[in-house]
matplotlib code that plots the C-alpha trace (Angstrom):
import matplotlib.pyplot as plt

x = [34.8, 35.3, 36.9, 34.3, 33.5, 34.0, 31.5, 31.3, 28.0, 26.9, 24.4, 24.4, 22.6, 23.8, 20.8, 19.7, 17.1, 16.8, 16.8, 20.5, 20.5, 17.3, 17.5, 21.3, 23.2, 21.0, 21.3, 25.0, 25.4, 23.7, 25.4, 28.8, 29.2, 29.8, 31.7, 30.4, 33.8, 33.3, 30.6, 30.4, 28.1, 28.2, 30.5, 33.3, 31.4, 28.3, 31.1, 32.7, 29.2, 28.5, 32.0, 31.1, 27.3, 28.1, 31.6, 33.0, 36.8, 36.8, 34.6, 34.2, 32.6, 34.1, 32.7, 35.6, 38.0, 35.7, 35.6, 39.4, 39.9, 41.7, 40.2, 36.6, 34.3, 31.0, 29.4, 26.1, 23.8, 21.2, 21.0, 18.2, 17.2, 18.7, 22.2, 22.0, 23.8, 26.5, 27.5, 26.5, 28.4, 31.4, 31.5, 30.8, 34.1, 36.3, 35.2, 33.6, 30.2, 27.0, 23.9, 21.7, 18.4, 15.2, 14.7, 18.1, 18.0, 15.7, 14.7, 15.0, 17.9, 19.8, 18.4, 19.9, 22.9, 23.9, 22.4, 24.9, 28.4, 27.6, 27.2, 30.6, 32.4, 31.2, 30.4, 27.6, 24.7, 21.7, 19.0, 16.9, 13.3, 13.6, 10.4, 12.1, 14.1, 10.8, 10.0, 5.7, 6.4, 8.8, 6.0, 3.8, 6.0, 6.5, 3.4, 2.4, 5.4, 4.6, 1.4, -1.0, -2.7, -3.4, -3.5, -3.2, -6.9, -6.2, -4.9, -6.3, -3.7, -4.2, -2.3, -4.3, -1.2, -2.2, -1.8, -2.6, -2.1, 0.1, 3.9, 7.5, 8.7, 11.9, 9.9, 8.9, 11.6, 9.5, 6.9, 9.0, 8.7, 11.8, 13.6, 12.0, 10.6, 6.6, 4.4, 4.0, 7.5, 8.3, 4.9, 4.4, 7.8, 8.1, 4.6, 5.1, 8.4, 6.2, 4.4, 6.6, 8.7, 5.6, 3.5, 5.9, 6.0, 3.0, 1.8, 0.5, -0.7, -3.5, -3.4, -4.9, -2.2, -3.7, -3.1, -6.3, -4.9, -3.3, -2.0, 0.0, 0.2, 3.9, 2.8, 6.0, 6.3, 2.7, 3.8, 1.1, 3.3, 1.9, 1.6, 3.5, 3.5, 0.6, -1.4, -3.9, -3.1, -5.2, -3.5, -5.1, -2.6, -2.7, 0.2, 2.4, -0.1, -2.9, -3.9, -5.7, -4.1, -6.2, -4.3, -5.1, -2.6, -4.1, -2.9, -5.8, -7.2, -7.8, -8.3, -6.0, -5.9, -2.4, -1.4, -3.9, -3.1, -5.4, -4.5, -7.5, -6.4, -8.0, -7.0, -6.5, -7.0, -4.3, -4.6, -2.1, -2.3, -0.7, -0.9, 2.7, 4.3, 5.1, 8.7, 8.8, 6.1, 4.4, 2.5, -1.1, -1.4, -4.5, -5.4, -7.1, -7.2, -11.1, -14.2, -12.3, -12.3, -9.7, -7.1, -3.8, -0.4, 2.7, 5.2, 8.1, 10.6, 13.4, 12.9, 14.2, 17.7, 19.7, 20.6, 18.2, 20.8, 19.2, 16.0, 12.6, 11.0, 13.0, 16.5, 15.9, 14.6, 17.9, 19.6, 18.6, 19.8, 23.1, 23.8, 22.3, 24.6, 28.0, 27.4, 26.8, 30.4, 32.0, 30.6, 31.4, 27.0, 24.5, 22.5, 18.7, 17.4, 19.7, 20.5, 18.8, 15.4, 15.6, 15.5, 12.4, 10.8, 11.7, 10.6, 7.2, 6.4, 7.7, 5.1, 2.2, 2.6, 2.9, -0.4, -2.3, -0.9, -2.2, -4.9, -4.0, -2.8, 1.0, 2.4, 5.5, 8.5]
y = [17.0, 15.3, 11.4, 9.0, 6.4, 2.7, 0.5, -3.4, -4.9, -8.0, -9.7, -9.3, -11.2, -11.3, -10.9, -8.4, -9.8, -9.0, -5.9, -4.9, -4.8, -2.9, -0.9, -0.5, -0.2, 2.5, 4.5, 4.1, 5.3, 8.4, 9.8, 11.3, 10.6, 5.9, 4.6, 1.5, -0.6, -4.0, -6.9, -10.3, -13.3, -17.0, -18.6, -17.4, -18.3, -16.0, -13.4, -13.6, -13.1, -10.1, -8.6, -8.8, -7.5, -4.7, -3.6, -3.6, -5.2, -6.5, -9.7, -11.9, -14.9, -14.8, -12.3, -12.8, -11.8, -8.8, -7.6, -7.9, -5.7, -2.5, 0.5, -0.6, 1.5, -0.2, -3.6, -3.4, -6.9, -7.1, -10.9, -13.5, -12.9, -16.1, -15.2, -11.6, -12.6, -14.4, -11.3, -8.8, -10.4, -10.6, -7.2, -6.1, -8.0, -6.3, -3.2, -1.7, 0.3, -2.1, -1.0, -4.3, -4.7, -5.1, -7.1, -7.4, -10.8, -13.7, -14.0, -11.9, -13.3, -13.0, -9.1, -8.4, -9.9, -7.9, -4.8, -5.8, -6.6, -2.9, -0.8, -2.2, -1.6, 1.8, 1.6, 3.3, 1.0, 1.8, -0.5, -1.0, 0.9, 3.5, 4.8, 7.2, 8.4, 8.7, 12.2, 11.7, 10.5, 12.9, 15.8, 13.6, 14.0, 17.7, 18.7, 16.2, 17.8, 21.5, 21.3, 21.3, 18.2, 19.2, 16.2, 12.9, 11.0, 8.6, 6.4, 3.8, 1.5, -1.0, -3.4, -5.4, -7.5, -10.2, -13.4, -16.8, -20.5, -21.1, -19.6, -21.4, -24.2, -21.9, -20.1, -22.7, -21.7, -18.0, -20.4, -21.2, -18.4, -19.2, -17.7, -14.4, -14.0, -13.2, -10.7, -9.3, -9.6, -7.8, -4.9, -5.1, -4.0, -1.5, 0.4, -0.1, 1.9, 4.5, 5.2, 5.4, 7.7, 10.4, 10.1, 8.3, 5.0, 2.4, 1.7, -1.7, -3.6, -6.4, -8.4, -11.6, -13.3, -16.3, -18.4, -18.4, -20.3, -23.2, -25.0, -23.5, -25.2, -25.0, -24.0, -26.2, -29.1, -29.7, -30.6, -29.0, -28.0, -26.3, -22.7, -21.6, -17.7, -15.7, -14.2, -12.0, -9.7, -7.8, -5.1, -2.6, -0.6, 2.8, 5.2, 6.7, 10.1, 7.9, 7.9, 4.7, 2.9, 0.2, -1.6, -4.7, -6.5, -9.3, -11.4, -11.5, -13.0, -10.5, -7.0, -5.7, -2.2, -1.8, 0.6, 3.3, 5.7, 7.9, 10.2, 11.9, 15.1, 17.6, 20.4, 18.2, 15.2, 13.4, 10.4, 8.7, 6.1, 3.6, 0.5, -0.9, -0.3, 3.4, 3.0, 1.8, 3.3, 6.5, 7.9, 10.3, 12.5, 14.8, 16.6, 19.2, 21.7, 22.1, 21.2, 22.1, 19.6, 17.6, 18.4, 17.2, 18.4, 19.1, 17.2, 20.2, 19.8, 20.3, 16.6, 15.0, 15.5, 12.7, 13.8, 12.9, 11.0, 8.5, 7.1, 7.6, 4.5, 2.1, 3.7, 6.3, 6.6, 4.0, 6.6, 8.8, 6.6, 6.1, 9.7, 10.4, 7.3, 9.1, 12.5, 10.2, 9.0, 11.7, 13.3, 11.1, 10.9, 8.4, 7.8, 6.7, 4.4, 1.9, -1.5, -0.3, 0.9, -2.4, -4.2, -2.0, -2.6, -6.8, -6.1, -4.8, -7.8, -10.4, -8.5, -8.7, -11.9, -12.8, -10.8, -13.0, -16.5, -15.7, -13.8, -10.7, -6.8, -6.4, -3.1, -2.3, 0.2]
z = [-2.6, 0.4, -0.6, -1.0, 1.5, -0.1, 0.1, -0.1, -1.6, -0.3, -2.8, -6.1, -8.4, -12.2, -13.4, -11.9, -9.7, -5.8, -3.6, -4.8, -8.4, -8.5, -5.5, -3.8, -6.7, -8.8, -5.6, -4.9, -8.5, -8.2, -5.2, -4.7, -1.2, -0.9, -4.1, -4.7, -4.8, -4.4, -4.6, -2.8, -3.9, -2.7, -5.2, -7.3, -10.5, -9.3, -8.4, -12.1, -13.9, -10.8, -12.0, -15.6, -15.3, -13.4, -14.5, -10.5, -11.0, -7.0, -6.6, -4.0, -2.9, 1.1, 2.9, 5.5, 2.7, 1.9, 5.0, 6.0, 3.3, 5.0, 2.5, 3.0, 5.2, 4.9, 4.4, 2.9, 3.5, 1.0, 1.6, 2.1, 5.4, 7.4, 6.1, 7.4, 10.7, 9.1, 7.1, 9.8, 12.2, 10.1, 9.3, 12.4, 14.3, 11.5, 12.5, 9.3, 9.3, 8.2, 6.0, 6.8, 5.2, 7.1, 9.4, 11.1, 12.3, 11.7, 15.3, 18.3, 19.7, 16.5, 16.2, 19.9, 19.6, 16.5, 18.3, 21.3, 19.1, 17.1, 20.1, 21.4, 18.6, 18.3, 14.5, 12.7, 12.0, 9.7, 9.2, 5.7, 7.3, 4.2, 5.1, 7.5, 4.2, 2.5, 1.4, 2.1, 5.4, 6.4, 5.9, 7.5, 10.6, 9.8, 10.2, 13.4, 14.9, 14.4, 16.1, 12.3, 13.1, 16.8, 18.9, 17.5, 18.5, 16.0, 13.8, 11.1, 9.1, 6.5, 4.1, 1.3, -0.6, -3.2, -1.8, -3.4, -2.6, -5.8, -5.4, -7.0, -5.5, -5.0, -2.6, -0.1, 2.6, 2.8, 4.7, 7.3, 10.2, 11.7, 8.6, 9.0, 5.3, 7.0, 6.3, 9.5, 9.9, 6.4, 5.7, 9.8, 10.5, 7.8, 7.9, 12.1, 12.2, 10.2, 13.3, 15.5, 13.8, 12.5, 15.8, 18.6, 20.2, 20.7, 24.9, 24.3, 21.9, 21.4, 18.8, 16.6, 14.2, 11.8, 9.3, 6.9, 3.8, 5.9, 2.3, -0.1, -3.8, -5.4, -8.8, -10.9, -9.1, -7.3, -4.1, -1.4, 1.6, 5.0, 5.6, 8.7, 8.2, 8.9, 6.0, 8.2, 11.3, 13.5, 15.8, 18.7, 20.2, 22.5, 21.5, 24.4, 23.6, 23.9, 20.5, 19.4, 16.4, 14.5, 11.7, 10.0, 7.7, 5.4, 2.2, 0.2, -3.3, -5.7, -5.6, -3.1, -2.7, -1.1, 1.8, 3.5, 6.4, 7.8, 10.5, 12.8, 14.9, 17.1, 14.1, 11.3, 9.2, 7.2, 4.4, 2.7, 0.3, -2.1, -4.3, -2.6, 0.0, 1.0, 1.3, -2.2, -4.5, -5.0, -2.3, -2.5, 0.4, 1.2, 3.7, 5.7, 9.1, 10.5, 8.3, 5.2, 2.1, 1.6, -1.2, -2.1, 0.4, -2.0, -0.6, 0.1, -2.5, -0.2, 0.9, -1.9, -1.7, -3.6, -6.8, -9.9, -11.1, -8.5, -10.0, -8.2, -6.9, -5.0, -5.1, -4.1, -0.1, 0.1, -1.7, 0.9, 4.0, 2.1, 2.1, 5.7, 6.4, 5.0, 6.9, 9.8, 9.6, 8.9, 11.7, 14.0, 15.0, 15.4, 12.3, 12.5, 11.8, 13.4, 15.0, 17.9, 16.2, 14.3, 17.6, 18.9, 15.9, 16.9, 20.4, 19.3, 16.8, 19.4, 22.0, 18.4, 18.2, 22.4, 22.6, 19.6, 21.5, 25.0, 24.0, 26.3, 26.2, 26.2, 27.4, 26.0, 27.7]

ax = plt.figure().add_subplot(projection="3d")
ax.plot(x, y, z, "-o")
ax.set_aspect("equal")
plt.show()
């Protein structure tokens, strides 16, 4: 077997909380392709109990130490967002490859000056849009490309997430939009990507972005603090084919129903569905060419092609970037989906949200 690549884990929470523990490190385990070899917190007594937790012997709690280190290939950044340019950054001046969950930056300008440091040094880049990993949406874009859906006419999107006024104290920062933590930011630049990469890039956009709940209650201490991020967005947008796309993103009460795709062609129809999000949870898919009923589309099993050592569920579409991410290296090619995607993705929420504050159409490109 080729030698593994080596790979240094930034956040990693003792308890096993966060994106790493239950995502990264399952995945990382699984494959044979990027040893996990070392971990780096925020303070050496977070790194000790990160060392002991998860039996990994190098620790550290400077990620200017970790990256100096001359055997390791890749920094992954599974961070709170607002610390992802620090570490990015970093990485990226000592030359290693970077894994860096979504989004990239917490503003624009953050997002294109990573985008601009990476393409200078020449490094391979991957950004945390695991949907394009995803083995549903892959055969979604299967069969768009091979012509069984006919022309895309088009294309109806939601997200229903549970939403209430009460959240932890510990969670007050999320409010802040400058940090990035939003839901259009978060489900709108995930499930956005998704179109994109099955059915090509949007035209314009128009757009409504509001804040319905405009007070948020912090459930342990009381304290009533403003809402800042928007719970409920509203986008129209005309794909480069001149599909129509109609999505609609909204916290809500009770009873949400999750994630819902439906895709209208000239030939076929296309539905996908799921409680969470699709780059995350289990996916039902149905379909059909002509008047026919719909009925379920096995997803090829040829998609799936970590190991089974790597769980299903969240590991394992990041298990799948990981090892698209090693061949990618080794090969000396551009992986997708990159720094560059990741700012396109930016680009197109910065022109959402433009389009919602001057009430007009944006085109984009």
């Amino acid at each position: 077997m080729t030698e593994q690549l080596k790979l240094g884990l930034v956040g990693a929470d003792a308890t096993g909380k966060g994106w790493g523990p239950a995502a990264h490190m399952p995945a990382l385990r699984g494959i044979e392709q990027i040893e996990l070899a070392a971990l780096c917190t925020s303070r050496p007594e977070s790194a000790a109990a990160a060392a002991k937790a998860y039996d990994i012997d190098r620790t550290y709690y400077d990620i200017n130490e970790l990256v100096a280190q001359p055997d390791i290939d890749i920094i992954s950044t599974v961070v709170r967002i607002p610390n992802h340019y620090e570490v990015v950054m970093a990485a990226l001046n000592a030359g290693k490859h970077v894994y860096c969950e979504w989004p990239l930056g917490a503003s624009l300008a953050e997002t294109e000056e990573m985008t601009a440091v990476a393409h200078d040094k020449g490094v391979v880049t991957a950004i945390g849009l695991q949907g394009r990993h995803d083995p549903t949406l892959t055969y979604i874009k299967e069969l768009c490309d091979e012509g069984w859906l006919g022309d895309i006419l088009s294309v109806q999107m939601t997200f229903l997430g549970t939403g209430t006024s009460d959240r932890p104290s510990r969670h007050a920062w999320e409010q802040e939009r400058s940090k990035g933590v939003t839901l259009m930011g978060i489900v709108g630049g995930h499930t956005l990507d998704y179109i994109g990469y099955c059915f090509g890039p949007l035209a314009e956009v128009s757009a409504k972005v509001t804040t319905r709940v405009k007070q948020l209650r912090m459930a342990d201490t009381g304290e009533i603090i403003d809402a800042e991020a928007a719970d409920n967005v509203f986008i129209n947008g005309v794909l480069t084919s001149g599909a129509l796309l109609s999505y609609q993103i909204s916290a809500v009460p009770y009873h949400a129903d999750g994630w819902r795709m439906a895709v209208y062609g000239s030939k076929g129809t296309i539905i996908a569905s799921t409680q969470g999000l699709p780059q995350i949870t289990l996916i039902t898919l149905v379909g059909a060419q002509g008047n026919e009923p719909l009925s379920e589309l096995p997803v090829p099993e040829r998609l799936v092609f970590v190991p089974k050592a790597v769980p299903f569920g969240p590991p394992q579409n990041v298990g799948q970037a990981y090892v698209r991410m090693a061949e990618a290296i080794r090969e000396g090619e551009r992986f997708a989906p990159n720094f560059e995607d990741a700012l396109a993705v930016h680009k197109l929420l910065d022109a959402i949200q433009r389009s919602s504050d001057e009430g007009c159409v944006v085109r984009l490109g």
